[in-house]
C-alpha positions as CSV (number, residue, x, y, z in Angstrom):
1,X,-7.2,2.9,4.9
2,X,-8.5,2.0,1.3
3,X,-7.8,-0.3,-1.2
4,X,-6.5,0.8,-4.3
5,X,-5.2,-1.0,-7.5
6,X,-3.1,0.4,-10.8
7,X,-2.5,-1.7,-13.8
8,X,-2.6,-2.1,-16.9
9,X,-3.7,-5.4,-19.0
10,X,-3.8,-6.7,-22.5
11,X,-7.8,-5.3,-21.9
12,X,-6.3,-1.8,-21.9
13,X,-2.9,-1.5,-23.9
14,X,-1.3,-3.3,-26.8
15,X,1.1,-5.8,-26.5
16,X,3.7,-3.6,-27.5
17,X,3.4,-1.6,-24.4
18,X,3.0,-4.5,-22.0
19,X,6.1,-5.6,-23.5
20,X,7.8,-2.6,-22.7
21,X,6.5,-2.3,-19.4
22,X,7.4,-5.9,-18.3
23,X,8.8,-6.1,-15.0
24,X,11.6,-8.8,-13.9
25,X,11.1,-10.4,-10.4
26,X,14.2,-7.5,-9.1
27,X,12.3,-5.0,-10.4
28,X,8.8,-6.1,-9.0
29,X,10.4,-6.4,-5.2
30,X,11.7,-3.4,-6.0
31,X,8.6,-1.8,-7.2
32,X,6.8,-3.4,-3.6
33,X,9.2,-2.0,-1.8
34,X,9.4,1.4,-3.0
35,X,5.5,1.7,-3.0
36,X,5.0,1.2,1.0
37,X,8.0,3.7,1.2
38,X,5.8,5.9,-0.3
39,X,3.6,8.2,2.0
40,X,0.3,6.9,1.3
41,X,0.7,3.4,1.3
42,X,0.9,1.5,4.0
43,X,0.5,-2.4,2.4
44,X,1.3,-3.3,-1.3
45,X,1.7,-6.8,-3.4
46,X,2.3,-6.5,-7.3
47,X,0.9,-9.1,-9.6
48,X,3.0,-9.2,-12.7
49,X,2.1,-11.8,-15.8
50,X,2.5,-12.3,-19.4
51,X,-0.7,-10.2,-19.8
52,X,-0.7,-7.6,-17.0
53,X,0.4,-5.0,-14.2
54,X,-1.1,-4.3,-11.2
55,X,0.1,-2.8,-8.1
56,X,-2.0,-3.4,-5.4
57,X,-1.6,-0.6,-1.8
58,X,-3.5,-0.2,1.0
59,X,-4.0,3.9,0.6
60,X,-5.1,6.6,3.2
61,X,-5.4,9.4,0.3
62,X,-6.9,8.0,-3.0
63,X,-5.9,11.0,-5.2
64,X,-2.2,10.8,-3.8
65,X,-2.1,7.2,-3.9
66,X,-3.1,7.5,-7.9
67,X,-0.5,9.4,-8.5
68,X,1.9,7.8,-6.8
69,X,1.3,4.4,-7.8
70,X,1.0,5.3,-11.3
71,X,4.3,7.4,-11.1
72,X,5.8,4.3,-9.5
73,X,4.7,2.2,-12.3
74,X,6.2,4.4,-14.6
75,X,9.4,4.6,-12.9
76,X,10.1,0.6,-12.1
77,X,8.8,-0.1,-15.8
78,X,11.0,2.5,-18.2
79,X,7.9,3.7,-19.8
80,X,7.0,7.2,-19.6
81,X,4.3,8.5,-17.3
82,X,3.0,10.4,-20.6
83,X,2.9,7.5,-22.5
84,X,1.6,5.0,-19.9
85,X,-1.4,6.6,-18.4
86,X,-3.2,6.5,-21.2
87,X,-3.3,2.5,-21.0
88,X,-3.6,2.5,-16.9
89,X,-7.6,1.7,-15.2
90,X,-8.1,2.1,-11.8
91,X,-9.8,0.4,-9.3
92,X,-10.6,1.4,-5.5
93,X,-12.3,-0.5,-2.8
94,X,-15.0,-2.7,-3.7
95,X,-14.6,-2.4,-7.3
96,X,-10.9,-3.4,-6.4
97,X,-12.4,-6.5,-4.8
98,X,-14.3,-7.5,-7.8
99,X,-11.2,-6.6,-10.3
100,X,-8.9,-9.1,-8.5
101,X,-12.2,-12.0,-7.9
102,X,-12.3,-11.4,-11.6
103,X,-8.9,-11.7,-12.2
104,X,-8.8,-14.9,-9.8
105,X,-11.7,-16.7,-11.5
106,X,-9.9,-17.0,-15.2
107,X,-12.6,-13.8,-16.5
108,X,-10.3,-11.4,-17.4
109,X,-7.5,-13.8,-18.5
110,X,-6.9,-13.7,-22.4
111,X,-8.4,-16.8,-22.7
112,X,-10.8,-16.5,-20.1
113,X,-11.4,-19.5,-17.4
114,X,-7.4,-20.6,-17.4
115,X,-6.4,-21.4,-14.6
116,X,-2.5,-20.6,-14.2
117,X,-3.7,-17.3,-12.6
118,X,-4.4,-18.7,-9.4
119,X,-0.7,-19.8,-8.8
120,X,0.8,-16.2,-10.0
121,X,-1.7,-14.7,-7.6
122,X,-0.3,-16.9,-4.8
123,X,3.4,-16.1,-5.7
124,X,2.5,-12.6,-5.8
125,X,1.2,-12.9,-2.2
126,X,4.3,-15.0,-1.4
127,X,6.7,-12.7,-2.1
128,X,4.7,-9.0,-0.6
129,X,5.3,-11.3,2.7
130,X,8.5,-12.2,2.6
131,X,9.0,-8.1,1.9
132,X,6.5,-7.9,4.8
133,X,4.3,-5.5,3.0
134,X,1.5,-7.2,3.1
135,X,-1.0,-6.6,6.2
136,X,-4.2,-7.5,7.3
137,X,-6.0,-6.2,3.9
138,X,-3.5,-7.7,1.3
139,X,-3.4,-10.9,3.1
140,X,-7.3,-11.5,3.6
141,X,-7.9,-9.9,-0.3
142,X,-5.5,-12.1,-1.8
143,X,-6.2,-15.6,0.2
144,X,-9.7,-14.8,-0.4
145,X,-9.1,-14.2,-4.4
146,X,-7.2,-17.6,-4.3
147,X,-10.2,-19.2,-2.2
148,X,-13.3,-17.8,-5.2
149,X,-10.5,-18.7,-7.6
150,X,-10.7,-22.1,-6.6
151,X,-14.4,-22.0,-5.4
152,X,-15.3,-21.0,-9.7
153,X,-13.5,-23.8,-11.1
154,X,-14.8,-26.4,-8.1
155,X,-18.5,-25.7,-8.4
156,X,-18.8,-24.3,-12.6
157,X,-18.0,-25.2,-15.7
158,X,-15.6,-22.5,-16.4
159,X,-12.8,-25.0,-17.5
160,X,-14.4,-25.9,-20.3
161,X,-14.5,-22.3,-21.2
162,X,-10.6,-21.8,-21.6
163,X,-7.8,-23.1,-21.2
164,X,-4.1,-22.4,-20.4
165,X,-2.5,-19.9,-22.5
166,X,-0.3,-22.9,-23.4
167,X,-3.2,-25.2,-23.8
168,X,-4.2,-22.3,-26.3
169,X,-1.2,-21.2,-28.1
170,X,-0.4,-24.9,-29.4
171,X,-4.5,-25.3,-30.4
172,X,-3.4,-22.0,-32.7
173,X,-0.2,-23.8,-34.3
174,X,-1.9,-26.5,-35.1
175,X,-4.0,-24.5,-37.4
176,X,-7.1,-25.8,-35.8
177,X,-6.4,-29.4,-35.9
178,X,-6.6,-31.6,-32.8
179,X,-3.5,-31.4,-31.1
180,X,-2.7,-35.1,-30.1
181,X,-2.4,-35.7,-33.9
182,X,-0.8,-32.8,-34.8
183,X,2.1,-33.4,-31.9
184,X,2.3,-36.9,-32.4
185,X,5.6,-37.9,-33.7
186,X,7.5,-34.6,-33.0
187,X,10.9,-33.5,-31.4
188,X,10.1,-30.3,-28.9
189,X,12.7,-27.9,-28.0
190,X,11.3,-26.1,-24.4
191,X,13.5,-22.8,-23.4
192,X,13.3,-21.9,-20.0
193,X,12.7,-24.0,-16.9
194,X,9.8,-21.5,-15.2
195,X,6.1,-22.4,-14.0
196,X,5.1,-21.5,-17.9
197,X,7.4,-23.4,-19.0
198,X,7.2,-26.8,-17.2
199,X,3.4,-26.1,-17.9
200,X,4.3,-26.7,-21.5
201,X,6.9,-29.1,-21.4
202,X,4.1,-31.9,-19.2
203,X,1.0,-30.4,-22.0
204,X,3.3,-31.6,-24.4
205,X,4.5,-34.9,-23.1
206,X,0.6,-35.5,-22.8
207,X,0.0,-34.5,-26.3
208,X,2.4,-37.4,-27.8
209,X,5.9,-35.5,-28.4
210,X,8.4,-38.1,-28.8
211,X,11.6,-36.2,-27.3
212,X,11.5,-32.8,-25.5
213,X,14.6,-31.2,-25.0
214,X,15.0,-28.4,-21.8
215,X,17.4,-25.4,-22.0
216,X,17.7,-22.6,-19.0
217,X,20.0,-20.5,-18.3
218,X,20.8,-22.6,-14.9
219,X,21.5,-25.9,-16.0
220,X,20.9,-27.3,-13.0
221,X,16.8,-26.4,-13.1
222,X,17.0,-27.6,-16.7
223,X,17.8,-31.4,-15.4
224,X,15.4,-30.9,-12.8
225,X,12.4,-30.6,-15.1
226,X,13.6,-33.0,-17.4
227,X,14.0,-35.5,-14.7
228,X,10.5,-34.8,-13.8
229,X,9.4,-35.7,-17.4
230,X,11.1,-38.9,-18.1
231,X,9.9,-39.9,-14.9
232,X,6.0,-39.1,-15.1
233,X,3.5,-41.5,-14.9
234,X,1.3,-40.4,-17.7
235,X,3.7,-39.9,-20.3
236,X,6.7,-42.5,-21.8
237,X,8.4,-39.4,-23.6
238,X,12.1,-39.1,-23.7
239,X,13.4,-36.0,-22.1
240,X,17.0,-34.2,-21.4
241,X,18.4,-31.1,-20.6
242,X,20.9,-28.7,-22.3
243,X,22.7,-25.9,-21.5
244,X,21.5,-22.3,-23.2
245,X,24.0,-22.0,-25.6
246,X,23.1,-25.4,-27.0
247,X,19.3,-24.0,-28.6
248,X,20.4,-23.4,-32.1
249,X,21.9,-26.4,-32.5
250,X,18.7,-27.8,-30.9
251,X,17.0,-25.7,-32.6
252,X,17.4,-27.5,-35.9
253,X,16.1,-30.7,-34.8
254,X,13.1,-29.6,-33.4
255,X,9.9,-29.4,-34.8
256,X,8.4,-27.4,-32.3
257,X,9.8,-25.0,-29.8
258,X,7.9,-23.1,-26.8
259,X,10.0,-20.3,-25.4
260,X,9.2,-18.2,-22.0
261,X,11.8,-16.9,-20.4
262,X,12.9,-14.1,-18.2
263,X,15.4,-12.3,-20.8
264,X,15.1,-9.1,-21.4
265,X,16.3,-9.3,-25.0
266,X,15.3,-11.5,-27.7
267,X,16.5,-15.8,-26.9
268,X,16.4,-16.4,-30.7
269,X,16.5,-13.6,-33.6
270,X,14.8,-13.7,-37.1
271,X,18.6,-14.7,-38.4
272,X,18.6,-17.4,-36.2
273,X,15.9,-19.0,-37.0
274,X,16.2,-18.5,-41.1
275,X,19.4,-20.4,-40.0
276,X,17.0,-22.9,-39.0
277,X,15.2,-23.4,-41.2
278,X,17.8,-23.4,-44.2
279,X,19.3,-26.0,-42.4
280,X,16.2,-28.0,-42.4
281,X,14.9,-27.6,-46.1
282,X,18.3,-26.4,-47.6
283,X,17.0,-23.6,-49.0
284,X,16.7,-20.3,-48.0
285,X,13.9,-18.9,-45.9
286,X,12.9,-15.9,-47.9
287,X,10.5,-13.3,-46.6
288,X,6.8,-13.5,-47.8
289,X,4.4,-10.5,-47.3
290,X,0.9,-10.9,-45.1
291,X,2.6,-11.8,-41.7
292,X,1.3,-10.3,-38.3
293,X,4.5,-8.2,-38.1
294,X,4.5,-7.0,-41.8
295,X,5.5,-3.5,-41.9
296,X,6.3,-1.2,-45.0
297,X,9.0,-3.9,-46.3
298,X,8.2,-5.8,-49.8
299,X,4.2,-4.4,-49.6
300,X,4.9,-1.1,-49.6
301,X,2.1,-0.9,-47.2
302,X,2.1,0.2,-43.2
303,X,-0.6,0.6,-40.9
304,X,-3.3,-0.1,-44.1
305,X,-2.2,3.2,-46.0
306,X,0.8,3.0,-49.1
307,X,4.1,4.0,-48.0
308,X,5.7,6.9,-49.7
309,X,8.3,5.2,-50.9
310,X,6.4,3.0,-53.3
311,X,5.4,4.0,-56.7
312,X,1.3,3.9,-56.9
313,X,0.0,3.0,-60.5
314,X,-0.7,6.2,-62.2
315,X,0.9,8.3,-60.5
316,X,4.3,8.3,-62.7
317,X,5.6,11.8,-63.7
318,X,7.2,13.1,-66.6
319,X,10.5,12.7,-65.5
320,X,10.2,9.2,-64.8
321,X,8.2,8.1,-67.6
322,X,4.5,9.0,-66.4
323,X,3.5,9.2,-70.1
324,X,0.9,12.0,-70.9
325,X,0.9,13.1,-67.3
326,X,0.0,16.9,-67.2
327,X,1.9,17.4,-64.2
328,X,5.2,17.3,-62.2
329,X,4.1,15.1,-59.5
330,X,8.0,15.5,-58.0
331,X,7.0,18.4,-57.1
332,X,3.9,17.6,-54.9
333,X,6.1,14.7,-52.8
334,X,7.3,17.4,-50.5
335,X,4.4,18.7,-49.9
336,X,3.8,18.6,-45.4
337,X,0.4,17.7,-46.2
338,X,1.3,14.2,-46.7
339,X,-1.8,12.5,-49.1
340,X,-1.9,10.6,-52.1
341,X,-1.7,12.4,-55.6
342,X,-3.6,9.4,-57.5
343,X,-7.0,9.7,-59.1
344,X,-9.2,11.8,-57.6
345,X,-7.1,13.1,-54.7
346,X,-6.6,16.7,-54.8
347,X,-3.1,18.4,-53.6
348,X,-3.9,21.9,-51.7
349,X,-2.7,25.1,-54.2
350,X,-3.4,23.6,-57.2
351,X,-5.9,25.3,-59.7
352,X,-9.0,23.3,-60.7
353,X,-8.5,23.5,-64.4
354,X,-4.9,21.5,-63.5
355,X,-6.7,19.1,-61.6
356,X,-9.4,18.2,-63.8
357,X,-6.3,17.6,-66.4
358,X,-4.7,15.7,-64.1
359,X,-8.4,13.8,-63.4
360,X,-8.4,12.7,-66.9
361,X,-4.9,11.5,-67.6
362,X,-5.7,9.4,-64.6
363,X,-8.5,8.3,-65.7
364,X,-6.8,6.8,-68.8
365,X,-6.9,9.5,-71.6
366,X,-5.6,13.0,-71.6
367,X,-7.4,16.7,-71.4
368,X,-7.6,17.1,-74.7
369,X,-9.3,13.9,-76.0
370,X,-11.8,13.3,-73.4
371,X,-15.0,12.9,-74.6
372,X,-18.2,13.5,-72.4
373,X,-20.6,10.3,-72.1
374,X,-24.1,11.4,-72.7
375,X,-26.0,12.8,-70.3
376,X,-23.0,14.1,-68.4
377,X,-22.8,17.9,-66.8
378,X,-21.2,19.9,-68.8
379,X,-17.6,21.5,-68.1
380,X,-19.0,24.4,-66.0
381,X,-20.4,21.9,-63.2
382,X,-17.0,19.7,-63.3
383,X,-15.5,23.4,-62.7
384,X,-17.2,24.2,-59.9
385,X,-17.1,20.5,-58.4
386,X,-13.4,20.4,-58.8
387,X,-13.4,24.2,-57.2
388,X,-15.2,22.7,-54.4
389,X,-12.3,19.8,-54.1
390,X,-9.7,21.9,-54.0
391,X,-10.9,24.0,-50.9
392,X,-11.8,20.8,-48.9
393,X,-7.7,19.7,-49.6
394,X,-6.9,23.4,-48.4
395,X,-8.7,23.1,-45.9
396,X,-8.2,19.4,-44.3
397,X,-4.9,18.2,-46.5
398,X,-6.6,14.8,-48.0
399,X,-10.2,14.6,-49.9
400,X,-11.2,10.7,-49.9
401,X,-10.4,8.9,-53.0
402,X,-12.9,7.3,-55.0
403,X,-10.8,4.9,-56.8
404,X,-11.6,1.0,-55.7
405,X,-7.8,-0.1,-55.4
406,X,-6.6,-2.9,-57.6
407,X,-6.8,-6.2,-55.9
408,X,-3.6,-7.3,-54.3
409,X,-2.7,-11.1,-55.1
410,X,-1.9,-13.2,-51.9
411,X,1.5,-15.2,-51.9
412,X,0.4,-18.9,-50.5
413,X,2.9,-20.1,-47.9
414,X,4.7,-22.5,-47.8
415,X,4.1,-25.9,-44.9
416,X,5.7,-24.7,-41.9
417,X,8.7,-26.9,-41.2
418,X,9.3,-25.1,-37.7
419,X,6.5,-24.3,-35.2
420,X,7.3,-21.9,-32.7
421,X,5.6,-20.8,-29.6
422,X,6.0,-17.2,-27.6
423,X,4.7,-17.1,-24.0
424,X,7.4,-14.3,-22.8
425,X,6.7,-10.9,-22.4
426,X,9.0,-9.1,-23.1
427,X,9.1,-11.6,-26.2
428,X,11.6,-13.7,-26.8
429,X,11.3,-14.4,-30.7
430,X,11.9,-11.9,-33.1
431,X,8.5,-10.7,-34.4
432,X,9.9,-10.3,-38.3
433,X,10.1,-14.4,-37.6
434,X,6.1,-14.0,-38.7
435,X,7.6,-12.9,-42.2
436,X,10.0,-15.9,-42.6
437,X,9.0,-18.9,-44.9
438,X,8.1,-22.1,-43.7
439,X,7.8,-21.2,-40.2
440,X,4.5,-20.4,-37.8
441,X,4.6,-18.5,-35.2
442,X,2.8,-17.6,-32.1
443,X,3.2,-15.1,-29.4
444,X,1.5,-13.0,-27.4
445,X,0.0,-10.5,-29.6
446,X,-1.5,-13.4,-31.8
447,X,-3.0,-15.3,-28.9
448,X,-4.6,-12.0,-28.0
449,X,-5.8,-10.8,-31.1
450,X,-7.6,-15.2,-31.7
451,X,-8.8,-14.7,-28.2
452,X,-10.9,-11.9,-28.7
453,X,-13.4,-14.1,-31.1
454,X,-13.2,-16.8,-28.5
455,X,-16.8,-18.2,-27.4
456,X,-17.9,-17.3,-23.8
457,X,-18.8,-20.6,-21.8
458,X,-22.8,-20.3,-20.3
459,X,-20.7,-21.1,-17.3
460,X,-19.2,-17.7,-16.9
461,X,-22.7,-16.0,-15.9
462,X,-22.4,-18.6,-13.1
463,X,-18.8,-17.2,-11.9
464,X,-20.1,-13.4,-12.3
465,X,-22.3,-14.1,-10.0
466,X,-20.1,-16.5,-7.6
467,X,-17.8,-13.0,-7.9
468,X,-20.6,-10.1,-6.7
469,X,-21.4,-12.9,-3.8
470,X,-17.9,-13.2,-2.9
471,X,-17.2,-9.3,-2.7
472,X,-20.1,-8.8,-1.4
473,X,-19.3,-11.0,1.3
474,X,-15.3,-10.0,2.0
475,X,-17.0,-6.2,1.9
476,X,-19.1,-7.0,4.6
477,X,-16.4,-9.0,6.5
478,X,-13.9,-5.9,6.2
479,X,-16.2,-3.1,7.1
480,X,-17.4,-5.7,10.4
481,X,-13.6,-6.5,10.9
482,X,-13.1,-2.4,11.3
483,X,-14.7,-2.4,13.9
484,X,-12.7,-4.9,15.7
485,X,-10.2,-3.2,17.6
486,X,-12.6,-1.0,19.5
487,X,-14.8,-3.8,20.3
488,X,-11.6,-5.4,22.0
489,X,-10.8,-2.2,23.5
490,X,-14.6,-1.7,25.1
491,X,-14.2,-5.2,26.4
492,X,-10.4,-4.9,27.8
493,X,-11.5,-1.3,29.7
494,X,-14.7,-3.4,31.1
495,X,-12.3,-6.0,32.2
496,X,-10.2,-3.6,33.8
497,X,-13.4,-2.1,35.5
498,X,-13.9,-5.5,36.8
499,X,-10.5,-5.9,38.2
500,X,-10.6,-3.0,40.2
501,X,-13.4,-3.3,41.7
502,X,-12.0,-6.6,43.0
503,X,-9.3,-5.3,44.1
504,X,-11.0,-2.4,46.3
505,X,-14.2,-5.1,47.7
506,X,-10.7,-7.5,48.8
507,X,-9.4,-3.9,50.4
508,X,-12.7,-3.7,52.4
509,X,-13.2,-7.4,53.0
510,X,-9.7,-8.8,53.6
511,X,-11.4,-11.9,55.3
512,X,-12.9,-13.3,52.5
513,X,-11.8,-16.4,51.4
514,X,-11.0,-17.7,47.7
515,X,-14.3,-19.7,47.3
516,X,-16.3,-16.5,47.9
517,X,-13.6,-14.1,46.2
518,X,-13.9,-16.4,43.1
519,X,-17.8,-16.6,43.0
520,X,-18.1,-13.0,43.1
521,X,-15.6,-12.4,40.6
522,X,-17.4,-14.6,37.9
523,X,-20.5,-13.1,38.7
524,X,-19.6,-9.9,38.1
525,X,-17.9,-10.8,35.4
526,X,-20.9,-12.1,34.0
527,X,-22.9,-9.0,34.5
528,X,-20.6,-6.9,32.3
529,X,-20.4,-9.6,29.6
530,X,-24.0,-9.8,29.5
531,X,-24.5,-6.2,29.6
532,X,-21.8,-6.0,26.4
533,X,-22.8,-8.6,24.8
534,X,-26.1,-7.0,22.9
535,X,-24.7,-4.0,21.8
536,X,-21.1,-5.6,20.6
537,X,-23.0,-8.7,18.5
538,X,-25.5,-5.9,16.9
539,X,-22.8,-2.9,16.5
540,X,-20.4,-5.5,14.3
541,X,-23.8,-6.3,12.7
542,X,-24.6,-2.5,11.7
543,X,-20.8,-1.8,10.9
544,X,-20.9,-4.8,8.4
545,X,-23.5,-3.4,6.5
546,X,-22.5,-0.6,3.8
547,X,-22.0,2.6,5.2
548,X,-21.5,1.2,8.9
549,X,-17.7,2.6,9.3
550,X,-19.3,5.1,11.6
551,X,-20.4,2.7,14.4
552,X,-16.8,2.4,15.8
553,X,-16.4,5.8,15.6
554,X,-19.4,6.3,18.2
555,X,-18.8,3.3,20.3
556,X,-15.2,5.2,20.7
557,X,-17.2,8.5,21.5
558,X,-20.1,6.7,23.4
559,X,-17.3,4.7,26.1
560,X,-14.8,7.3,25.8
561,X,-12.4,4.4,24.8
562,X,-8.8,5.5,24.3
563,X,-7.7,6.6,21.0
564,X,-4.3,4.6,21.2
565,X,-5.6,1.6,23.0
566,X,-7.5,1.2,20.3
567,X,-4.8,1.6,17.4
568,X,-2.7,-0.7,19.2
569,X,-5.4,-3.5,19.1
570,X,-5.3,-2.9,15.2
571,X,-1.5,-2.9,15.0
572,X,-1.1,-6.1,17.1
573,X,-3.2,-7.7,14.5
574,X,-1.9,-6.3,11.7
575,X,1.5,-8.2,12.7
576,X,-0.1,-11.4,13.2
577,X,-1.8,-10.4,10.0
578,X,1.9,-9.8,7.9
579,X,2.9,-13.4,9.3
580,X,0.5,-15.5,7.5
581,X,1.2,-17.6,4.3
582,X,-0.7,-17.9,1.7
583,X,-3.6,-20.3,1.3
């Protein structure tokens, strides 16, 4: 059996497919289940976060268990098998190992060294044994993981290389300024009573938030971490609890809110919170252009390129006032080909001495009272440039335009009177609440795209190399714990050997008595562990190393040890294995 992993990660798809993808804690046990129902899995654990997917199996076929896992994925998540294995990386056997040490250790987090990994590793581990699908590998891979995990943060410096995604989603509303200062003074609305959550709620009670208000779904878990607030040590902050449908009233005395939740549609919508914030300013929180989620809308713009709905300077026609312009440019809009008609572009099919006209109106004048600067090729080599034009737009659709577009003013925003903060995925703000006046907002896609100029500690070289050790080491542990079973197998056949050969010398000396029986049995008992002894301490040596799955195989051959007896030694141990808890 091998160990295989297939996930996907904010490393390897946007956020708008990890969104999509999200599993809920039904559909992860689900998902765990289904997998060791599969036939090439025998173990499997799925660690789901804000930021990836990753099914975890113990595999006897590793091109069957790809496919199966990733079609699995697939299914549980709702996104298509087409459109998902694009963003999907594999992993299998030791470069599993060093994927989920990585993971473990904070260095393949978005912000890399945080530490709330550790805890979603060990619920992940949790629940695969409650479902009793993990086995001897899951169990030792993931307690291990937790064990480096812990071991990176104990003996580096990697904390100071990140933080908690919450830790780092308030340093981003605050614009850069210290946090303390920045929370000082406010009202905080928290919704949701999860590990994320409560993380933020007590980060900020420590930061100086005068009031935090909890809302979840079950009231009851609500109070709970409330109670747990008012009543900390470090923190004098007043805290209560309110039920869900209480947030938009909440909402508008907050000045900060952190939602992550478990919903699988949107907690507060863009209408909502304009609400909000009209309430608060009494004015109307109008849309402004430049926001993360800014699509074709008021810039005319989407994805970088102008949409085709908006009118580009220049490129007016005669029948709606274009003045001068030599052509019908209503005409070109339906063309497939789908490029711009300004300046210098060129539209497939259209003869050269039409586009040079076209050119010059353009360019500010008209065909017939262009003048030609000095110096400048005459008409013949325009001609044949233009020529030349035409045939690359015939040919690809879209010649690049030369033309430096016009500068495009930015609209200042206004102070944000509202501060919001995403850590759901799926999300649980709107997105077009990054267009809304007099708000911030952060989710996950923002973290992700500040995180990627984040500075890497001088500590992290320290954990890589903590990690190789470490999977190094479990490698070695595995391939020696193969061997195992028939190792306990040779030794239960020699003690069998011993026993009845006891049994016949008490058949041909009945008259010995138990001081002499019992002297003879430990001495021969001796002579077979002694004789064992070498060979069992170096074979487990040899099979450790890489490579050395084959010793068990001829110590099997070599003692002519039973097949099942064997098998059954693994099993047994397997089921102690399955019963462990998590470290």
């Amino acid at each position: 059996m091998s160990l295989l992993v297939v996930g996907l990660s904010h490393r390897s798809a946007p956020v708008s497919v990890l969104e999509r993808a999200s599993l809920s804690v039904d559909a992860q046990l689900k998902l765990v289940q289904d997998t060791v129902a599969a036939e090439p899995a025998a173990e499997a654990a799925v660690l789901a976060t804000c930021n990836r997917i990753e099914l975890y199996a113990d595999v006897d076929k590793f091109h069957a268990g790809v496919a199966e896992l990733s079609t699995l994925l697939a299914q549980h998540s709702g996104v298509g098998l087409e459109e998902l294995t694009p963003h999907l990386y594999v992993h299998y056997e030791d470069r599993a190992v060093h994927h989920l040490f990585s993971v473990a250790c904070g260095l393949d987090s978005m912000v890399v060294g945080e530490g709330q990994i550790l805890g979603q590793i060990k619920d992940s581990l949790a629940r695969a044994q409650d479902l009793h699908t993990a086995g001897r590998l899951l169990n030792d891979l993931f307690q291990q993981a937790l064990r480096v995990g812990k071991r990176a943060h104990h003996e580096t410096g990697i904390d100071r290389a990140g933080q908690s995604l919450v830790t780092f989603g308030l340093e981003q509303l605050s614009a850069g300024a210290d946090v303390q200062q920045w929370a000082r003074g406010k009202k905080a609305l928290v919704i949701g009573a999860g590990s994320m959550s409560s993380l933020a709620a007590a980060t900020l009670a420590r930061a100086g938030v005068t009031e935090i208000v909890v809302a979840n779904r079950t009231f009851e878990r609500a109070e709970r971490l409330a109670q747990i607030l008012s009543e900390g040590d470090d923190t004098d902050v007043l805290a209560r609890a309110v039920p869900m449908d209480s947030v938009p009233g909440e909402l508008t005395r907050a000045d900060v809110a952190v939602s992550c939740t478990g919903a699988t549609g949107l907690v507060l919508t863009a209408d909502a919170v304009a609400a909000t914030v009209e309430a608060r300013t009494g004015e109307p929180a109008a849309g402004v252009a430049g926001g993360p989620a800014d699509e074709a809308g008021a810039t005319g713009v989407r994805d970088g390129r102008p949409s085709a709905e908006t009118p580009l300077p220049g490129a007016g026609t005669a029948a709606d006032g274009g003045e001068n312009c030599p052509l019908d440019l209503s005409s070109v809009s339906s063309v497939p080909s789908g490029f711009s008609v300004m300046g210098d572009a060129a539209v497939a099919g259209l003869d050269a001495a039409t586009l040079e006209q076209h050119g010059a109106w353009a360019a500010g004048g008209t065909a017939v009272e262009r003048t030609r600067e000095p110096g400048r090729p005459g008409p013949e080599a325009d001609a044949e440039l233009i020529t030349a034009l035409a045939a690359t737009a015939t040919r690809s659709g879209r010649i690049p335009e030369r033309r430096r577009p016009e500068p495009v003013a930015e609209v200042p925003r206004p102070q944000p009177v509202l501060f919001l903060l995403d850590l759901a995925m799926p999300r649980d703000v709107d997105a077009a609440v990054h267009r809304l006046a007099g708000v911030r907002l952060v989710d996950i896609e923002s973290l992700a795209d500040a995180s990627a100029d984040a500075p890497m500690a001088a500590d992290v070289d320290m954990v890589r190399r903590i990690v190789a050790d470490e999977v190094a080491a479990f490698g070695a542990a595995q391939r020696a714990a193969h061997i195992t079973p028939t190792v306990v197998a040779l030794r239960s056949m020699a003690a069998e050997v011993v026993a009845g050969e006891i049994a016949r010398l008490e058949g041909r000396l009945p008259g010995l008595d138990d001081k002499h029986r019992a002297e003879i049995t430990q001495t021969v008992k001796r002579v077979v562990d002694k004789l064992l002894h070498a060979p069992t301490v170096r074979v487990k040596q040899l099979a450790a190393e890489p490579g050395g799955a084959g010793y068990a195989d001829a110590l099997r051959t070599l003692f002519d040890l039973d097949q099942e007896t064997v098998a059954s030694v693994s099993r047994a141990g397997n089921s102690t294995e399955k019963n462990r808890g998590p470290a």
